[in-house]
Residue, then its C-alpha position, 0 to 999 in steps of 0.5 A: x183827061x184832056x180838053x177837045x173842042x167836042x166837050x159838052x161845057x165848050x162855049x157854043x158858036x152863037x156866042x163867040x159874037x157876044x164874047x167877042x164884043x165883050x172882050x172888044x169892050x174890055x180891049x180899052x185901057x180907060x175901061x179896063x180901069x172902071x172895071x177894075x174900079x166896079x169890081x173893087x170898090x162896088x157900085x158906083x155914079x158917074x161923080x165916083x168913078x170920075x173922082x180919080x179919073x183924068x177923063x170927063x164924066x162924059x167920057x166916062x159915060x160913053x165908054x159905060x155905055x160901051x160896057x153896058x151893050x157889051x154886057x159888062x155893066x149896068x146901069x140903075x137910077x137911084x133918085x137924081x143919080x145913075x149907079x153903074x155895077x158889074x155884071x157878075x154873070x159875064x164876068x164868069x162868062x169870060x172867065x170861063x171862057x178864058x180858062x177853056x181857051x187856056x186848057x185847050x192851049x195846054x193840051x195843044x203843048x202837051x201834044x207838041x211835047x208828046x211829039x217831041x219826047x217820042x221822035x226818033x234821035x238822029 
């Protein structure tokens, strides 16, 4: 069966702007890389994600704080220290809606194929 815009588990429009801000967030380089760091290695302070970083603990932080408005990350104090994590909840969020915009592309292609494989040969 084929996916269309009316299925029930389709990501309502209330939260595209959440969705796009999270997407926005990960449309960075240096953010892609502490996602991959969290998601890797767990969570971790300031002084371990900028261990291998060529960027400033600084830097490093504003780009977390970008993270944590979108949702992506938190943040908790332990003693002295800030400890980031990932938060797992949107990261299934954009994973599902990741694999709802690629079945409704497939269905669109097989569509276009349908049409193809039925047009009259001149």
């Amino acid at each position: 069966m084929l996916p269309n815009r009316h299925d029930t588990d389709t990501l309502r429009p209330g939260s595209i702007p959440a969705t796009a801000q999270m997407f926005a967030a990960l449309g960075d380089e240096t953010r892609l890389r502490l996602v991959d760091h969290l998601c890797s290695d767990g969570p971790l302070s300031i002084t371990r994600l900028a261990a291998d970083a060529q960027i400033s603990r600084q830097a490093i932080t504003k780009h977390l704080r970008t993270m944590e408005t979108a949702g992506l990350v938190q943040s908790l104090r332990a003693g002295r220290e800030i400890i980031w994590r990932m938060d797992q909840a949107r990261v299934e969020e954009a994973r599902r809606y990741l694999d709802q915009i690629s079945a409704q592309w497939e269905a669109a292609l097989e569509r276009l194929r349908m049409l193809v494989e039925t047009e009259p040969q001149s």
